[in-house]
C-alpha positions, -999 to 999 in steps of 0.1 A, spaced: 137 -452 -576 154 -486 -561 120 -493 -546 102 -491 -579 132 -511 -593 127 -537 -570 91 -539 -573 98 -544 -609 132 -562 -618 128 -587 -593 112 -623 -589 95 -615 -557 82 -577 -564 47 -567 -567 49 -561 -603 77 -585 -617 73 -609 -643 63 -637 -617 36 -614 -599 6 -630 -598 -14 -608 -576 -17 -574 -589 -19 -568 -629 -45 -595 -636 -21 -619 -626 5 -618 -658 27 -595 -641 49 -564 -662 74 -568 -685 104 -541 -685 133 -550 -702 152 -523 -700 135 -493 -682 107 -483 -695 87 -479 -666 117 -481 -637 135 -456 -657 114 -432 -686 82 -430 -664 97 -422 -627 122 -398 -646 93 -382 -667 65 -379 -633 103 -362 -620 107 -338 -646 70 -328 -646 75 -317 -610 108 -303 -617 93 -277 -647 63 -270 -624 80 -256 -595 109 -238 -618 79 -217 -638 78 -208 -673 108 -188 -689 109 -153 -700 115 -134 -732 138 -104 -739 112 -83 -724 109 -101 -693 74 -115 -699 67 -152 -691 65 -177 -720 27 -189 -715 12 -146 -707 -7 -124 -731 20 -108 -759 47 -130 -751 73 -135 -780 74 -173 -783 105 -172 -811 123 -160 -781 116 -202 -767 124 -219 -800 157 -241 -797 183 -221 -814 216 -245 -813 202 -272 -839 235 -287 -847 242 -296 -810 210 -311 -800 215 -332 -835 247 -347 -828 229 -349 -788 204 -369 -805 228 -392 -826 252 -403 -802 220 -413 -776 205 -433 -806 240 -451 -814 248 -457 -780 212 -467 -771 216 -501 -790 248 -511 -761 227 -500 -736 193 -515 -746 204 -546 -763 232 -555 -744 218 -551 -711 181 -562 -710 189 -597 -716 214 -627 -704 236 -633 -731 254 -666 -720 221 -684 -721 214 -691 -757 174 -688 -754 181 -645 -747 200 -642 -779 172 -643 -801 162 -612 -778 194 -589 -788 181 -593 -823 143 -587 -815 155 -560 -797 179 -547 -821 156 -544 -847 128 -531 -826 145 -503 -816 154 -496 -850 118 -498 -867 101 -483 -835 124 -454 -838 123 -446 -876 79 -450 -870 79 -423 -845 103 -399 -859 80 -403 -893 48 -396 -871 65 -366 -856 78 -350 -886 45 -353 -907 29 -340 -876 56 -307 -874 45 -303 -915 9 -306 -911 6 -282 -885 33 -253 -897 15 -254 -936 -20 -253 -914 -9 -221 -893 11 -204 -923 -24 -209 -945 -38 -190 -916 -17 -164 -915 -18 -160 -951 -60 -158 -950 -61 -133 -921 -85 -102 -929 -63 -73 -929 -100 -53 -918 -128 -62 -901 -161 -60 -909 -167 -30 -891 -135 -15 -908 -115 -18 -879 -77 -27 -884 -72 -54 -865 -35 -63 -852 -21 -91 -874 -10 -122 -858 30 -132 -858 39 -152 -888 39 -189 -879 69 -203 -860 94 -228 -877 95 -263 -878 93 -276 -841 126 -291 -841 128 -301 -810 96 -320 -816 107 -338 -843 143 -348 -838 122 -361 -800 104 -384 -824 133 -406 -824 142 -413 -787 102 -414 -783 105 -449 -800 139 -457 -786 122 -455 -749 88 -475 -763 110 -504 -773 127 -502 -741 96 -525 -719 90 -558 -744 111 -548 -772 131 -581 -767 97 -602 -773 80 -582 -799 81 -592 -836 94 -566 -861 57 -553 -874 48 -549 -837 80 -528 -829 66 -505 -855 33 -499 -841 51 -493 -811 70 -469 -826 41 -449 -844 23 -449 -810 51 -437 -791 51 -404 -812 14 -402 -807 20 -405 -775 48 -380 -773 28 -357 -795 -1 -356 -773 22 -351 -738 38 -323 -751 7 -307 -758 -9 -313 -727 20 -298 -710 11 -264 -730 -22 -265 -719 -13 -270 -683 15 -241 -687 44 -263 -676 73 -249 -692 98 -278 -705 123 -266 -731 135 -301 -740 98 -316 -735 116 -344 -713 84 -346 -691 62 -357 -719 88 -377 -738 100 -399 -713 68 -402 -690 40 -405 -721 63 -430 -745 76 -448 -712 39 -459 -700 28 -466 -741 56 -488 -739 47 -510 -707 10 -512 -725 20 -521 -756 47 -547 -745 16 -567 -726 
């Protein structure tokens, strides 16, 4: 990690702002860890999930196998993980704003107020992307359920499938640190509308990580993997 954060953070590393050899020659912009922090944490969680496997249910059976009960995987302590969520978004505008830029010169104070308000629109887009997304796809799997054929055709009964889950929470309330961490690379240059786009991206992003890491059966409770890797590399692209 001090490597990477030397390759990055500094006026002689491969892929600092001054780098003039790699990245066609414009270098990468990381304000306040984007890429040295979100994406080598993420790429570190991945590998983490992988090698502890999947969790089990009250029955013992692994989350991902045949049968499994997948309520038994469904954060259950709501109230904790939002307060969890609040106090990271408060204390996320010291952290960012106050230490991505120099603010004794007087040319970087026009960045804390980019930033500010970056990270405020890019984190309000993604949580709205996230949340229609949770809505679109519970009323899509509850219609589903509802429809099922009791019979088949045959006359057959055919075991009914569980009722849809509720509301991903988890993947929502995630929707809100996925554009905190965006804002995180450029957020300091970017003007408002663009911090929004960022935003909205981010939760694509996120959306799209957590979903692969189904597919690939890595089990990650908090989806940390695809929240801090996917939004962390959107970020680094969309701050050019």
């Amino acid at each position: 990690a001090s490597n990477i954060r030397g390759q990055v953070w500094t006026s002689g590393g491969l892929l600092g702002r001054d780098a003039d050899r790699l990245l066609f020659g414009v270098g990468m912009r990381d304000d306040a860890g984007a890429g040295v922090l979100s994406v080598v944490g993420g790429a570190t969680f991945f590998v983490a999930a992988y090698m502890l496997g999947p969790r089990l249910d009250e029955e013992g059976r692994p989350r991902f196998t045949r049968g499994a009960n997948h309520r038994d995987f469904m954060g259950h302590d709501t109230t904790l993980l939002s307060l969890g969520i609040m106090v990271t978004s408060f204390t996320w505008y010291g952290y960012v704003a106050g230490g991505s830029v120099n603010p004794r010169e007087v040319r970087d104070l026009r960045g804390i107020e980019w930033m500010v308000l970056n990270i405020t629109f890019g984190s309000a887009s993604s949580m709205v992307v996230t949340t229609l997304d949770g809505y679109y796809h519970h009323r899509r799997l509850k219609a589903f359920h509802d429809n099922y054929p009791e019979e088949e055709e045959e006359g057959e009964n055919t075991p009914r499938p569980h009722p849809p889950e509720p509301l991903n929470y988890i993947r929502i309330v995630n929707g809100l640190l996925a554009g905190l961490i965006a804002a995180n690379a450029g957020g300091s240059r970017m003007q408002p509308w663009a911090g929004i786009v960022t935003g909205a991206g981010a939760g694509l992003s996120y959306l799209a990580g957590s979903r692969i890491m189904v597919r690939l059966q890595v089990d990650d409770p908090t989806d940390s993997a695809a929240l801090h890797f996917c939004c962390g590399l959107w970020g680094l692209v969309a701050s050019g």
